[in-house]
N, CA, C and O atoms as a GROMACS GRO file, in nm:
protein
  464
    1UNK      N    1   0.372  -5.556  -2.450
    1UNK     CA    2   0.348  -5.464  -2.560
    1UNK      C    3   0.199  -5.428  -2.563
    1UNK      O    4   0.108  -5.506  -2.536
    2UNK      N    5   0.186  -5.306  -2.597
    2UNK     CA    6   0.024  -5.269  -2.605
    2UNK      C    7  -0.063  -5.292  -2.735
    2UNK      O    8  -0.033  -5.269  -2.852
    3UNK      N    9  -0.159  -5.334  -2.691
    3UNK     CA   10  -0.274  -5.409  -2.781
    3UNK      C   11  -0.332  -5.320  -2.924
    3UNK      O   12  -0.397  -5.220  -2.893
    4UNK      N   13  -0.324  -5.333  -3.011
    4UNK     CA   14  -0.389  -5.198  -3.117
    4UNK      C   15  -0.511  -5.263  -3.073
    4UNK      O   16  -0.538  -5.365  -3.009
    5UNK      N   17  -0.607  -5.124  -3.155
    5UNK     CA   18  -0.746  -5.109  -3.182
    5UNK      C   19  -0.834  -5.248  -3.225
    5UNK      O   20  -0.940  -5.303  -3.196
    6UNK      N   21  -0.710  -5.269  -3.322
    6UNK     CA   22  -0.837  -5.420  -3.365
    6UNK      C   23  -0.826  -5.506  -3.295
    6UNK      O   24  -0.932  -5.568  -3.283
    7UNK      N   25  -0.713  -5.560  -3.216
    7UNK     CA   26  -0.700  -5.638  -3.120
    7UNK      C   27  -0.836  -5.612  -3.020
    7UNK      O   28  -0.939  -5.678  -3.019
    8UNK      N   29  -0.808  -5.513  -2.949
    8UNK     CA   30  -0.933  -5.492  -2.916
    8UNK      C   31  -1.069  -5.520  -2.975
    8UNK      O   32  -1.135  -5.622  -2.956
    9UNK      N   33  -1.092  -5.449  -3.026
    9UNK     CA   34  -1.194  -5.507  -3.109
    9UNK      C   35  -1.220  -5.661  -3.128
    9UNK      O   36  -1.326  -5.714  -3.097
   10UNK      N   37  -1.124  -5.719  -3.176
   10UNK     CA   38  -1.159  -5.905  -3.190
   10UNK      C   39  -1.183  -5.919  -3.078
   10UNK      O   40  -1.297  -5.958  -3.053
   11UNK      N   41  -1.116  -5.901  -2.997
   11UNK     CA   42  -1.125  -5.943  -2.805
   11UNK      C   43  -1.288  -5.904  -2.747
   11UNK      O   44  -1.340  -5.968  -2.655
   12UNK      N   45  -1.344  -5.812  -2.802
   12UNK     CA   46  -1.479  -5.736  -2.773
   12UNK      C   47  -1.571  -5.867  -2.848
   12UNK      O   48  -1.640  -5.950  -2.787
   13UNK      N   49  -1.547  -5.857  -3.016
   13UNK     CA   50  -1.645  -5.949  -3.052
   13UNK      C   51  -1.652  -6.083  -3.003
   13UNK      O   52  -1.760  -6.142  -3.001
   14UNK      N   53  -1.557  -6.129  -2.969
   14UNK     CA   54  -1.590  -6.247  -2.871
   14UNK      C   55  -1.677  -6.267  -2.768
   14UNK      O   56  -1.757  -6.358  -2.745
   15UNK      N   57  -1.655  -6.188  -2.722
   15UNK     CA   58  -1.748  -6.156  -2.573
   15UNK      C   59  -1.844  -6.131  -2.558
   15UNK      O   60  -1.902  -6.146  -2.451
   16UNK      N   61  -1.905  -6.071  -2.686
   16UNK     CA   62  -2.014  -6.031  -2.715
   16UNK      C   63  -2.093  -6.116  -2.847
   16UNK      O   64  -2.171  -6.073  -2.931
   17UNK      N   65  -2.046  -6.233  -2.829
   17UNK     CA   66  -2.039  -6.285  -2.971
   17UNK      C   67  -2.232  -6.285  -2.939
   17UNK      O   68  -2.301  -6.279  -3.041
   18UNK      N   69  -2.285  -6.290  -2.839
   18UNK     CA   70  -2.495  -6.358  -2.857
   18UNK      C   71  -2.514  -6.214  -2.913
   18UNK      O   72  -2.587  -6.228  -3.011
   19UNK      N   73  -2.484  -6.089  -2.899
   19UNK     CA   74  -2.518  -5.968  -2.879
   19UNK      C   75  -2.485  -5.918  -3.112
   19UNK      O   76  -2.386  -5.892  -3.180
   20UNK      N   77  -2.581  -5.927  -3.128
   20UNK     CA   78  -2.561  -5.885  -3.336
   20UNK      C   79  -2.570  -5.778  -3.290
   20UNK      O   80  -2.463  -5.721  -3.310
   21UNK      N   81  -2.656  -5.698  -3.224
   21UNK     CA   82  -2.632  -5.551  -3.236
   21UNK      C   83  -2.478  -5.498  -3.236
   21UNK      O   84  -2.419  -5.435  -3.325
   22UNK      N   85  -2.443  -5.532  -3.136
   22UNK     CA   86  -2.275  -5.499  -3.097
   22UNK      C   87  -2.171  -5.574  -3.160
   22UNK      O   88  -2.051  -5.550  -3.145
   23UNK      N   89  -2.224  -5.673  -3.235
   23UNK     CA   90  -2.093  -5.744  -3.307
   23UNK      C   91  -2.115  -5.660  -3.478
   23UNK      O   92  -2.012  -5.664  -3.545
   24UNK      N   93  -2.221  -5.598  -3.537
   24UNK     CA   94  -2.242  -5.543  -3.619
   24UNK      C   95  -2.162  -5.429  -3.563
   24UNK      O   96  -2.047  -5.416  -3.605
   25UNK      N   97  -2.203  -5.351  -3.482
   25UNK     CA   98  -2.099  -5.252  -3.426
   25UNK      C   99  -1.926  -5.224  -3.468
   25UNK      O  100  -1.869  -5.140  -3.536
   26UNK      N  101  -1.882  -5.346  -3.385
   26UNK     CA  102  -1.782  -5.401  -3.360
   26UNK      C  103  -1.702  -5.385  -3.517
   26UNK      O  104  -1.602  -5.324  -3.553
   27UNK      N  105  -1.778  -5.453  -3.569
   27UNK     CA  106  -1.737  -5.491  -3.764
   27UNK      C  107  -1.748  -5.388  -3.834
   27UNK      O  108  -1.694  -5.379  -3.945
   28UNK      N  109  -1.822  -5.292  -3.780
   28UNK     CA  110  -1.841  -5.141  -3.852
   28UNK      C  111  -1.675  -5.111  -3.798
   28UNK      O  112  -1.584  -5.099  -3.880
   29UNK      N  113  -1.658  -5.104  -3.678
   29UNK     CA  114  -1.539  -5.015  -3.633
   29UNK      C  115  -1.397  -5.076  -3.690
   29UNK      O  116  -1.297  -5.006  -3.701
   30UNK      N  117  -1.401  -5.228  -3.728
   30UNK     CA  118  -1.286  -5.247  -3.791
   30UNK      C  119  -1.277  -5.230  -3.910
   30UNK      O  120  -1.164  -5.235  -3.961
   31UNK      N  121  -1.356  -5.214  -3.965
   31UNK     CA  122  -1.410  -5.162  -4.134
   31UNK      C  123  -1.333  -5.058  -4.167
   31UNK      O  124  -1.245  -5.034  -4.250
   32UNK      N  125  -1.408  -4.981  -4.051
   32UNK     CA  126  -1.364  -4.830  -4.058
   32UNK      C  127  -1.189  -4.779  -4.038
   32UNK      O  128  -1.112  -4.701  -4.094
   33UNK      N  129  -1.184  -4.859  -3.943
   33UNK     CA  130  -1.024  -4.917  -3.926
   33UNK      C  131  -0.923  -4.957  -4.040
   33UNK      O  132  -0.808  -4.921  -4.067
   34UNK      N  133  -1.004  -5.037  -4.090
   34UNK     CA  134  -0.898  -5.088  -4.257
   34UNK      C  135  -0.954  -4.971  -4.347
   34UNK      O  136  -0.873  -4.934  -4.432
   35UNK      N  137  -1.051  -4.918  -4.346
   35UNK     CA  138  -1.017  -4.775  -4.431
   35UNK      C  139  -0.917  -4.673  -4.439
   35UNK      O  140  -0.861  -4.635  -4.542
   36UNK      N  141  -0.899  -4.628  -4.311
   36UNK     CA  142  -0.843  -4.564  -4.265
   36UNK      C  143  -0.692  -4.568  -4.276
   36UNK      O  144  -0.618  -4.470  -4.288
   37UNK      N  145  -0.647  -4.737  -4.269
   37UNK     CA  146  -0.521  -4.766  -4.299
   37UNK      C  147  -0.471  -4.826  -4.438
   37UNK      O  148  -0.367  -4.892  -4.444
   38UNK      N  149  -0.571  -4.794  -4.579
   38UNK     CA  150  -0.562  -4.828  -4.671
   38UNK      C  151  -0.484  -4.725  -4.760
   38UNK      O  152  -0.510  -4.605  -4.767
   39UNK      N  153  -0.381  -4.793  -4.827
   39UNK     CA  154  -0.303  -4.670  -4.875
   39UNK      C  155  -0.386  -4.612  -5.030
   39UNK      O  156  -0.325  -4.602  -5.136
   40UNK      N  157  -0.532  -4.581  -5.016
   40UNK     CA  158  -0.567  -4.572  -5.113
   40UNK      C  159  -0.600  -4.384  -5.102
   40UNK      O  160  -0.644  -4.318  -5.196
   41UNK      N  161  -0.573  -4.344  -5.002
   41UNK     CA  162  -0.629  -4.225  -4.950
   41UNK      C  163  -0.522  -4.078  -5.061
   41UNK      O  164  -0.412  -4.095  -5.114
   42UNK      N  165  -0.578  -3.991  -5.063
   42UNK     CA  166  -0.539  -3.903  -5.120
   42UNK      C  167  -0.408  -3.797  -5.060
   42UNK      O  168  -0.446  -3.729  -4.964
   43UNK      N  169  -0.301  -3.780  -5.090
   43UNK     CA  170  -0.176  -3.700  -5.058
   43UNK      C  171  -0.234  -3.567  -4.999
   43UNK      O  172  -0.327  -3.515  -5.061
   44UNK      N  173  -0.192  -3.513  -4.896
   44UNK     CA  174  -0.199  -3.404  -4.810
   44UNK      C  175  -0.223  -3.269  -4.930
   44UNK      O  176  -0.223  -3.288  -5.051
   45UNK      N  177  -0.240  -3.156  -4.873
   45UNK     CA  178  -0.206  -2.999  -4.956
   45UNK      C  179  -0.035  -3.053  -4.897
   45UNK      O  180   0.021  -3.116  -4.986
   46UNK      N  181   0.019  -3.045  -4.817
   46UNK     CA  182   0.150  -3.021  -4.820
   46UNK      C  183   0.226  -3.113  -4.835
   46UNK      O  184   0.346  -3.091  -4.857
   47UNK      N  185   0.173  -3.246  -4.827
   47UNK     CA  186   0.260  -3.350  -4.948
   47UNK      C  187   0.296  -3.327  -5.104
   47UNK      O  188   0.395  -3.348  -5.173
   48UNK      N  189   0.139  -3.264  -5.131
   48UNK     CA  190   0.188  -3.230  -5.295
   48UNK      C  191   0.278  -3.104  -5.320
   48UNK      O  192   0.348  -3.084  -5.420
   49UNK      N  193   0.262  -3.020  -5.205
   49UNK     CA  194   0.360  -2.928  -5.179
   49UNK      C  195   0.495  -2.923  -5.223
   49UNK      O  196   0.566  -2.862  -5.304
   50UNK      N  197   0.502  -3.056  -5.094
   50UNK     CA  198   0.610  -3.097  -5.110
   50UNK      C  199   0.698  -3.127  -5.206
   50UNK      O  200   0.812  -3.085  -5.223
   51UNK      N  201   0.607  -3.235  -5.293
   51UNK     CA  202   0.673  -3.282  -5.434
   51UNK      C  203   0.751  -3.193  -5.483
   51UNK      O  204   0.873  -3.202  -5.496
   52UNK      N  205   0.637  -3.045  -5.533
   52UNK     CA  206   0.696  -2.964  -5.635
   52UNK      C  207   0.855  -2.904  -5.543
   52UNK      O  208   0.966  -2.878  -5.589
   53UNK      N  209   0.809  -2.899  -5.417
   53UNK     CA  210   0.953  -2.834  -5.389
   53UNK      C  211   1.111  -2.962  -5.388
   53UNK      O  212   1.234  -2.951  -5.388
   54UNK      N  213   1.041  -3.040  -5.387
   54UNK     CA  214   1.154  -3.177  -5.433
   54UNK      C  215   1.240  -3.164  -5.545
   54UNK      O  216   1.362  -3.175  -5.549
   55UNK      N  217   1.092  -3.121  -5.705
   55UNK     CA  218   1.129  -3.120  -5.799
   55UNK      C  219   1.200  -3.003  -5.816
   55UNK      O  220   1.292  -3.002  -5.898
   56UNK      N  221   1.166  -2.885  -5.740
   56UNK     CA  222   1.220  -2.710  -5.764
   56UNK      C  223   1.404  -2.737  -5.703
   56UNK      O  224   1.510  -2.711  -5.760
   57UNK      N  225   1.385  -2.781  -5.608
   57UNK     CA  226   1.534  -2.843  -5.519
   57UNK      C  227   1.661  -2.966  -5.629
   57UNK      O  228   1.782  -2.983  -5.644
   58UNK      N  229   1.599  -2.993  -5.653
   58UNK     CA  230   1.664  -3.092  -5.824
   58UNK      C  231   1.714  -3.029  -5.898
   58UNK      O  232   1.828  -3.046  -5.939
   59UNK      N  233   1.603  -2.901  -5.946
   59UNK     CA  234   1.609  -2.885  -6.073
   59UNK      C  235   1.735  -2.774  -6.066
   59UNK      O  236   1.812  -2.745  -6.158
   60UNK      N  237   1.733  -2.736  -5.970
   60UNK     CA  238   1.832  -2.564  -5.934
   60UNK      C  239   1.948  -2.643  -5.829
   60UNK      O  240   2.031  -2.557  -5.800
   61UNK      N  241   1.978  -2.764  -5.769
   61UNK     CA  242   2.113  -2.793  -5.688
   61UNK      C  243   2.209  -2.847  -5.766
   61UNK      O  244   2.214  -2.967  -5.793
   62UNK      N  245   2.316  -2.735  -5.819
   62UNK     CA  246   2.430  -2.808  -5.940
   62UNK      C  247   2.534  -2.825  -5.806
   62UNK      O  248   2.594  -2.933  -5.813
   63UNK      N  249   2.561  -2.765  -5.715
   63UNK     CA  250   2.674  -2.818  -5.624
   63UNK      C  251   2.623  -2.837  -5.488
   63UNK      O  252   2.527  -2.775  -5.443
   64UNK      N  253   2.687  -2.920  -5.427
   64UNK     CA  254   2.710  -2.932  -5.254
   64UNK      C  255   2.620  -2.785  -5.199
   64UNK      O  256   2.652  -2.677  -5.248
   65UNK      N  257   2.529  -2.790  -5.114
   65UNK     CA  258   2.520  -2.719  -5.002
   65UNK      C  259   2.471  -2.703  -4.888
   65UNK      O  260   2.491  -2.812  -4.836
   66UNK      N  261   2.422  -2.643  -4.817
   66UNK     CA  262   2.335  -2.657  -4.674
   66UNK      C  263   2.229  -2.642  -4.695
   66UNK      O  264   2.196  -2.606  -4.808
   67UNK      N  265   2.150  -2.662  -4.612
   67UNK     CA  266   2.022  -2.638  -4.589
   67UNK      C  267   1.990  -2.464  -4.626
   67UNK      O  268   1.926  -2.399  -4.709
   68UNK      N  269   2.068  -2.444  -4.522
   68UNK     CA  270   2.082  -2.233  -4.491
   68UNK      C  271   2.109  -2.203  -4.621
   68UNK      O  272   2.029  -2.126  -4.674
   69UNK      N  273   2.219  -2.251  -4.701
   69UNK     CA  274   2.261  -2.201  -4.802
   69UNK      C  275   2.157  -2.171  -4.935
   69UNK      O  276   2.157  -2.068  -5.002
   70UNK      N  277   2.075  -2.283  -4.952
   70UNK     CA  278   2.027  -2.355  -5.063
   70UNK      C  279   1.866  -2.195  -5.010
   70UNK      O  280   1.824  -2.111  -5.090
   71UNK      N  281   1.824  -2.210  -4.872
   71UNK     CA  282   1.714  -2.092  -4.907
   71UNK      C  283   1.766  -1.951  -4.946
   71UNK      O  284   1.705  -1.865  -5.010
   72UNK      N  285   1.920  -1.944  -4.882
   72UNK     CA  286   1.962  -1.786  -4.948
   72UNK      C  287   2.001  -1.771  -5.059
   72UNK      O  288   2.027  -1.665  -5.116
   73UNK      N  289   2.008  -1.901  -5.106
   73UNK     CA  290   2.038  -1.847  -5.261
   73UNK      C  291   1.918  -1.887  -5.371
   73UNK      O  292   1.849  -1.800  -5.423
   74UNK      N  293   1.901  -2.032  -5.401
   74UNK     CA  294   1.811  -2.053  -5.514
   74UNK      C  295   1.632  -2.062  -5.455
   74UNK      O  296   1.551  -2.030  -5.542
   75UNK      N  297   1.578  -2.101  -5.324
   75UNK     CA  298   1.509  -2.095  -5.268
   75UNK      C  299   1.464  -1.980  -5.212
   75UNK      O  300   1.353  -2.004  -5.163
   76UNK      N  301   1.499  -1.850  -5.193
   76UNK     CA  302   1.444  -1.779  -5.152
   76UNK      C  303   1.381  -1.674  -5.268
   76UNK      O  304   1.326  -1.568  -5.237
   77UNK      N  305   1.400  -1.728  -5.431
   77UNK     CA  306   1.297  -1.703  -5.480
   77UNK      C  307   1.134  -1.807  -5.509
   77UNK      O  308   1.035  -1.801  -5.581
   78UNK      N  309   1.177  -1.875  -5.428
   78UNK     CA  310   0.999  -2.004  -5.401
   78UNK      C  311   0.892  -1.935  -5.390
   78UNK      O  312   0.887  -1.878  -5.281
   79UNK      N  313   0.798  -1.915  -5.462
   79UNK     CA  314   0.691  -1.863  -5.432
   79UNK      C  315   0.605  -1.874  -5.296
   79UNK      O  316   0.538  -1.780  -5.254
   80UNK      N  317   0.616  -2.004  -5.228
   80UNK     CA  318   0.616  -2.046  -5.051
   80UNK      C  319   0.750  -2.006  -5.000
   80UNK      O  320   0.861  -2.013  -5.052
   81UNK      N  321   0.685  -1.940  -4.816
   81UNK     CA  322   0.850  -1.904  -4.802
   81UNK      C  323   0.817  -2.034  -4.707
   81UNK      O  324   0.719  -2.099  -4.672
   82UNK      N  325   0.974  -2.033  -4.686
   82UNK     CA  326   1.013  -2.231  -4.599
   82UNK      C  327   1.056  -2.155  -4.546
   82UNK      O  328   1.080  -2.036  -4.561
   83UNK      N  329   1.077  -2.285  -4.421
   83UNK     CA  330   1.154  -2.268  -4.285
   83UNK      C  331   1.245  -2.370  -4.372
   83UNK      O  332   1.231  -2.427  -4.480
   84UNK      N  333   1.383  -2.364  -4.235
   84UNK     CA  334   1.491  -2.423  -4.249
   84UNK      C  335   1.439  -2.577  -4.254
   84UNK      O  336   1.470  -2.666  -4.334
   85UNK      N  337   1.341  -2.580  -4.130
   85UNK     CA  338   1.344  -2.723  -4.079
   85UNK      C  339   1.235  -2.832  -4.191
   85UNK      O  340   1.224  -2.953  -4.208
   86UNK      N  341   1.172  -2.718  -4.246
   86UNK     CA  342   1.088  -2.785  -4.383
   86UNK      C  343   1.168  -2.841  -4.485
   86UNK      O  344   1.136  -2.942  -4.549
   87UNK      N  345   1.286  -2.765  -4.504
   87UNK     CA  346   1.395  -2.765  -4.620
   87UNK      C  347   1.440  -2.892  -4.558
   87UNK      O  348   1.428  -3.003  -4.610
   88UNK      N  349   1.495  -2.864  -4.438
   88UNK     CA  350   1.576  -3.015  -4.398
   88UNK      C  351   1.503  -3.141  -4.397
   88UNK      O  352   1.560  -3.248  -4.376
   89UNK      N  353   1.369  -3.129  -4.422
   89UNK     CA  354   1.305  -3.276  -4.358
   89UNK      C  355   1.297  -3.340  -4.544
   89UNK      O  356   1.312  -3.457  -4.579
   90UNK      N  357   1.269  -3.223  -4.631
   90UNK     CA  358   1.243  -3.281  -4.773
   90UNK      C  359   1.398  -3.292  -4.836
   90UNK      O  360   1.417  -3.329  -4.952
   91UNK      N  361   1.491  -3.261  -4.757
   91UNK     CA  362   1.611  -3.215  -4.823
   91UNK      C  363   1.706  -3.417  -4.764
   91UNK      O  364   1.802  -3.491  -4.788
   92UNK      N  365   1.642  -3.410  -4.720
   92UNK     CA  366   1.623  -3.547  -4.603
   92UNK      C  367   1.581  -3.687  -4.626
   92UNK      O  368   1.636  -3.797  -4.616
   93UNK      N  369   1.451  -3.641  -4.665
   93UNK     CA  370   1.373  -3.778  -4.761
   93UNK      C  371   1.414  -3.751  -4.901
   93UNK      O  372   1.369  -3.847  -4.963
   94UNK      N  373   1.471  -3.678  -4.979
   94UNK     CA  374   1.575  -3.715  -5.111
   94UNK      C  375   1.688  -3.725  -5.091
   94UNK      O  376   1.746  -3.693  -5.195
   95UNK      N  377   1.768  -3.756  -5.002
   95UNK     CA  378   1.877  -3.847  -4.986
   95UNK      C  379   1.797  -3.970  -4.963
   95UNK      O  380   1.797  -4.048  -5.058
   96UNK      N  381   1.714  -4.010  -4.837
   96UNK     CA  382   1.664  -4.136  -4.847
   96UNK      C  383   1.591  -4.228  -4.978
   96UNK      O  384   1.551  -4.342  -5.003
   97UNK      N  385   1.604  -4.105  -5.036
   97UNK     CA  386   1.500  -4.168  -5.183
   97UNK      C  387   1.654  -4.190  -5.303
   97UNK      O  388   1.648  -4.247  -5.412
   98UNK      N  389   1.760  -4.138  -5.252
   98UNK     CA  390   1.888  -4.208  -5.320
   98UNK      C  391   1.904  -4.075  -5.467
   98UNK      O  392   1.971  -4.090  -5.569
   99UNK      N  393   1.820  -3.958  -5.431
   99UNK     CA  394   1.835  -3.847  -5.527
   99UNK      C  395   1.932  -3.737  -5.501
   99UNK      O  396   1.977  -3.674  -5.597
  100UNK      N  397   1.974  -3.703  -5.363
  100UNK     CA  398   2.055  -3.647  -5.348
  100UNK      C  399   2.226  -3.711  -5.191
  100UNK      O  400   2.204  -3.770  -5.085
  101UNK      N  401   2.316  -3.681  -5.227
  101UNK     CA  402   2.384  -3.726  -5.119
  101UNK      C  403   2.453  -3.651  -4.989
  101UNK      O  404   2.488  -3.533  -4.979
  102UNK      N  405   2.458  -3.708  -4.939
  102UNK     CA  406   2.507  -3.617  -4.820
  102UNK      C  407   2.620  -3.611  -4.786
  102UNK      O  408   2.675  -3.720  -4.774
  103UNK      N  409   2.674  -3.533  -4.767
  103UNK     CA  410   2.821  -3.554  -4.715
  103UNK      C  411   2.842  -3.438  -4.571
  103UNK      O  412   2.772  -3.337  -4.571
  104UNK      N  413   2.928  -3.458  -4.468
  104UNK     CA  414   2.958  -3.372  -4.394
  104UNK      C  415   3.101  -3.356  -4.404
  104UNK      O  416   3.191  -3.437  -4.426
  105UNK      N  417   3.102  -3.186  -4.376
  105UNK     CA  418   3.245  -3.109  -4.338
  105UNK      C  419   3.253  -3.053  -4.261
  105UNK      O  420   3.185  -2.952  -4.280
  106UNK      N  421   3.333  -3.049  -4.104
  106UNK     CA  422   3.389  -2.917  -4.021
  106UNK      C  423   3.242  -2.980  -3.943
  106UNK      O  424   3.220  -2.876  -3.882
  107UNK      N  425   3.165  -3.041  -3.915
  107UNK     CA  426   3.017  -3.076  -3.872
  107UNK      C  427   2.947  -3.016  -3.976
  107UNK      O  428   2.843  -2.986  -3.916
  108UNK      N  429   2.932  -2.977  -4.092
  108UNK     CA  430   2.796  -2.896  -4.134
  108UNK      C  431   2.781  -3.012  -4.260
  108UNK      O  432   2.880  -3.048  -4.324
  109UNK      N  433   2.680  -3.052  -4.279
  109UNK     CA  434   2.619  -3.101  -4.342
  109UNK      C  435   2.561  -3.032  -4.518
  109UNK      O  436   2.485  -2.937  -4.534
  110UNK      N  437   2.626  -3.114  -4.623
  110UNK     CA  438   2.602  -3.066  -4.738
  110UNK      C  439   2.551  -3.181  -4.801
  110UNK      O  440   2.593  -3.296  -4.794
  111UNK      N  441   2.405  -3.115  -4.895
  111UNK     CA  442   2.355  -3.186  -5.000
  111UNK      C  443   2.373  -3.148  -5.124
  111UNK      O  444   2.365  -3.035  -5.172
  112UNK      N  445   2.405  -3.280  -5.188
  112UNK     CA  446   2.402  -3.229  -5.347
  112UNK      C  447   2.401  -3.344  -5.409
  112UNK      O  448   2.428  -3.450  -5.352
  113UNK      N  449   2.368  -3.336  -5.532
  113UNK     CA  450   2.352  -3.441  -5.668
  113UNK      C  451   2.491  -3.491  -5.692
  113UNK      O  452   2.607  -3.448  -5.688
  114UNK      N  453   2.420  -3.610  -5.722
  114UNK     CA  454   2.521  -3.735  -5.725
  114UNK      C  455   2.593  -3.740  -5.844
  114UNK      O  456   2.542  -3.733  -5.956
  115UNK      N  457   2.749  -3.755  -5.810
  115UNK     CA  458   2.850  -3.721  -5.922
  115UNK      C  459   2.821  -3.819  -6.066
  115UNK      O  460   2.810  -3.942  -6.059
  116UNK      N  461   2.814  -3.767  -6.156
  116UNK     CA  462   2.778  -3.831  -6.302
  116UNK      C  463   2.888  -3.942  -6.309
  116UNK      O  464   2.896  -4.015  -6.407
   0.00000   0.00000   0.00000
């Protein structure tokens, strides 16, 4: 299996352990490293995007439908125009988030809110 970054890195400061210039180095770059992977960082423009079209997709799906369906009818007044494959990926992570369900018919795939 291949080594991440910090692996590296520990493996470097060893080797270099007489050398402070380069082990200061070294400690900068894993620093920078756990920054980077800290979930403290701020949501994308098109994550928050996203949200609202989560919440717009909720608020307007009373029955079962497709992807295709859902932009020709209540979505294609969105003030953003979507692609299909945008619709499907958020239409996607709210089933995974347990907000909407999926069901398939004939192969086509329908989402909709979960029976009361």
């Amino acid at each position: 299996m291949a080594k991440t970054k910090r692996e590296y890195f520990n493996e470097l400061k060893t080797i270099v352990s007489g050398d402070e210039n380069l082990v200061a180095f070294i400690d900068h770059e894993i620093e920078l490293l756990d920054k980077k992977n800290s979930a403290e960082r701020k949501p994308t423009k098109n994550q928050v995007e996203n949200e609202k079209i989560k919440d717009y997709i909720l608020a307007h799906l009373v029955k079962p439908m497709t992807v295709s369906d859902m932009l020709k009818d209540f979505l294609a007044d969105y003030p953003v125009e979507l692609s299909n494959q945008r619709v499907a990926a958020i239409v996607k992570q709210l089933v995974e988030d347990n907000a909407l369900v999926r069901t398939v018919e004939k192969r086509k795939a329908y989402f909709g809110p979960f029976a009361d």
